[in-house]
N, C-alpha and C positions, 0 to 999 in steps of 0.2 A: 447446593446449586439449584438454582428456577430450572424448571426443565425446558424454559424457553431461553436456559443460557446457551450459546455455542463456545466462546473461550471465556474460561475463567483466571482472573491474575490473583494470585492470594499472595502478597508477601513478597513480591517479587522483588531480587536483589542479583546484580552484577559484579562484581570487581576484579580488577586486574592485579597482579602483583607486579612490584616493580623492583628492582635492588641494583645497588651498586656498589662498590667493595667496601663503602664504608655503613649502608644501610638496606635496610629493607622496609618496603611499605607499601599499601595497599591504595587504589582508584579506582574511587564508586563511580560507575557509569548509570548504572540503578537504584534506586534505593526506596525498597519498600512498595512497591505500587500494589493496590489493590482496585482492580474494575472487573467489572463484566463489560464482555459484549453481549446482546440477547439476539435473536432469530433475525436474520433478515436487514440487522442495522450497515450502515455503513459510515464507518467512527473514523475519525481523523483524528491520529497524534501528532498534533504542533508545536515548535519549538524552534528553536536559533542550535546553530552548527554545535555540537558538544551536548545536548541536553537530555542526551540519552535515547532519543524516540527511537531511530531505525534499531539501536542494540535490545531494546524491549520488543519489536517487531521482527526481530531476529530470532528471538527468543522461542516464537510462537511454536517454525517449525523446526527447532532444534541446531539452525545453523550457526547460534550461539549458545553454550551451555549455561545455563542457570548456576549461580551460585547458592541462591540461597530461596526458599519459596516454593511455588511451585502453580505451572499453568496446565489450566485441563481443557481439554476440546471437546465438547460433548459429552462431559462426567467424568473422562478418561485423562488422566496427568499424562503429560507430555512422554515423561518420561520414563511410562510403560507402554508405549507406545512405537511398533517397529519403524524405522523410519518409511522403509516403501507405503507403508499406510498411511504414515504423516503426507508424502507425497502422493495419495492418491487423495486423497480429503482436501487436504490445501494447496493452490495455486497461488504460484509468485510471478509478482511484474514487477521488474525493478528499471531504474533508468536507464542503464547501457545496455536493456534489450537482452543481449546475449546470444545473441540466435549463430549454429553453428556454421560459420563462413561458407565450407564447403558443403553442406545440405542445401535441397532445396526448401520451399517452405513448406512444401506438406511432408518431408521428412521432420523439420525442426518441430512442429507441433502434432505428427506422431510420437516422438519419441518417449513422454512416460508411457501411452497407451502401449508401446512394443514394449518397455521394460516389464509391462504388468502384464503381457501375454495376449491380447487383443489379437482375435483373431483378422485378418488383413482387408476381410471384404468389410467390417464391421469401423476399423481404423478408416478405412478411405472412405467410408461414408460421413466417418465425425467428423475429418478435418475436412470436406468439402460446406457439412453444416457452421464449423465456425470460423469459414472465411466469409460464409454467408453471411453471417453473425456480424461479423468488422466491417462487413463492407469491402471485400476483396473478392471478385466473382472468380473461383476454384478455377474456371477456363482461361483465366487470364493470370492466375500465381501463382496455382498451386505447381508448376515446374518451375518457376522462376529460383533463382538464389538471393539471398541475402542484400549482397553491393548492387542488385539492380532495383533495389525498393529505395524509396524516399526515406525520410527520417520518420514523415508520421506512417508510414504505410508498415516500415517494420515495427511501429512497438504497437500499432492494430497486431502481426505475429504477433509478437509477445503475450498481446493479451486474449490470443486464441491458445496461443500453448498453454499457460495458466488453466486456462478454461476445457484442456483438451478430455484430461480422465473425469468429466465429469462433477468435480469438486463443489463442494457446499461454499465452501471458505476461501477468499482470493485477499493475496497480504500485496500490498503493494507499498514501493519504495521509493517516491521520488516520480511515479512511474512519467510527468509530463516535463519533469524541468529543462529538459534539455531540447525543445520544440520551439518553433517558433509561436508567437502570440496567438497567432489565426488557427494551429494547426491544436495547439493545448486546449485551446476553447472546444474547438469541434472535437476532439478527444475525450476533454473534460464531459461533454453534454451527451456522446456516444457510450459510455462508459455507465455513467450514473444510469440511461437508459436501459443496459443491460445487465445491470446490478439486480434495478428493478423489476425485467423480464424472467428471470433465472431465479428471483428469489434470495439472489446471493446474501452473506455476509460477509461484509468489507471492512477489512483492518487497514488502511491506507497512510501515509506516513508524509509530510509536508512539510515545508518551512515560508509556503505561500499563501498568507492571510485570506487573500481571496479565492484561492482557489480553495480554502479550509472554510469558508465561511458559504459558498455557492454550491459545491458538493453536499457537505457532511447533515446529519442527521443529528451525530452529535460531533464535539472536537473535544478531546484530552488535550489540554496544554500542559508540557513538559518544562522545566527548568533546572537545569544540573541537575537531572538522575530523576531529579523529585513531581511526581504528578501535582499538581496543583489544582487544576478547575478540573471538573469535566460539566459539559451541558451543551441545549441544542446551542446553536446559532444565536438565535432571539436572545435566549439568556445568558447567554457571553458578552453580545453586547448591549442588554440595559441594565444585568449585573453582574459585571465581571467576579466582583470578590478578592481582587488584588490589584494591587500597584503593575506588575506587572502583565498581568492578562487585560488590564487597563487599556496599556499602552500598545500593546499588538490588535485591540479590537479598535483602537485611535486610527490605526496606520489606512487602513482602506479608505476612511473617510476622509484625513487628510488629504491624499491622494486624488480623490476624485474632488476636491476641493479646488485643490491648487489646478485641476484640469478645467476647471470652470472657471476660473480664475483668466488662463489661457486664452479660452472662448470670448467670454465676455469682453477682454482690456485688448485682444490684440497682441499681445508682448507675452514677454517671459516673467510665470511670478516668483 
């Protein structure tokens, strides 16, 4: 491993077993992927529903177990690896938030810092820094609960808990799809800013061409199990290398086509 790698994939393999009274048979959700992440990246794995991305980004901190392979965080296989330290290293943002109903918000983003033993003056100082961080001023949220934030304001939580112990590595799943357009954008642009600020390395997981193509650094595109491309932006789209990484780097531009299309004629095209 580069010593400027953070997660290593060697090999990596998923499958399910499946049986019914007349058989037995196995469902690759992975199969075979080999990448590095290096220091500091922040890589999008793209892909259409079933193509394996979030079950490989599951994989990272163990909330799925690896069949076959094996991935290391910092030279260290996953899988010697106590979980509480998988959760103090890496933070998860995924799309339904999850934040606990009845906490408020600077209980929901103390909460690994108390598991890990933080002492209280030291907890209430982080989560006042990373609501700083989101954009949520600590006098005005950090009592509040959960059902009285907006939709973008709780997964700003989300991505201060993520961010609470400190973490090098933030995995995120989906983290904007369920936002409104206005609200993803300024999310999106909040986000990658503090990626940048922190230094972070960002494993990020999408089925939104553009928002894979505006973000990332680099994108992994996924297709039933199987990685296919990986490269920046640029070189996905002036050479994809396949039919299908083709057709998903087509899709933005179509798009913004047909919107000027709009513009220009007046009507519907």
């Amino acid at each position: 491993m580069n010593p400027e790698t953070v997660i290593e994939f060697d090999s990596v393999e998923k499958r399910y077993a499946s049986s019914t009274s007349a058989s037995h048979s196995e469902t690759i959700a992975v199969c075979g992927v080999n990448l590095s992440v290096p220091r500091g990246e922040l890589l999008v794995i793209l892909g259409e529903s079933g193509s394996g991305k979030t079950t490989l980004l599951k994989m990272v901190n163990r909330l799925i177990p690896i069949t076959a392979g094996s991935i290391s965080v910092v030279g260290t296989p996953t899988s010697q690896t106590p979980r509480h330290e998988l959760c103090r290293r890496i933070g998860y943002v995924f799309q339904g938030v999850g934040l606990m109903p009845h906490l408020t918000i600077s209980q929901n983003i103390a909460i690994t810092p108390a598991l890990l033993g933080w002492p209280r003056e030291r907890i209430r100082a982080r989560v006042d820094e990373l609501l700083q961080l989101v954009s949520l001023p600590p006098g005005d949220y950090r009592d509040r609960l959960p059902r009285q934030l907006s939709g973008g304001q709780r997964q700003r939580v989300g991505v201060a808990r993520a961010l609470a112990a400190e973490p090098g590595i933030v995995l995120m799943d989906e983290p904007f799809g369920a936002l409104d357009p206005l609200t993803r954008d300024q999310l999106q642009r909040e986000y990658r800013a503090i990626h940048d600020r922190l230094g972070l390395t960002t494993v990020m997981v999408t089925h939104d061409m553009t928002e894979a193509l505006l973000l990332a650094d680099r994108i992994a595109v996924m297709k039933e199990g199987t990685l296919l491309r990986v490269g920046s932006p640029h070189e996905l789209l002036t050479e994809p290398g396949d039919e299908y990484t083709a057709a998903l780097m087509r899709t933005p531009r179509e798009q913004a086509d047909r919107v000027e299309a709009l513009i220009a004629e007046g009507g519907r095209a």
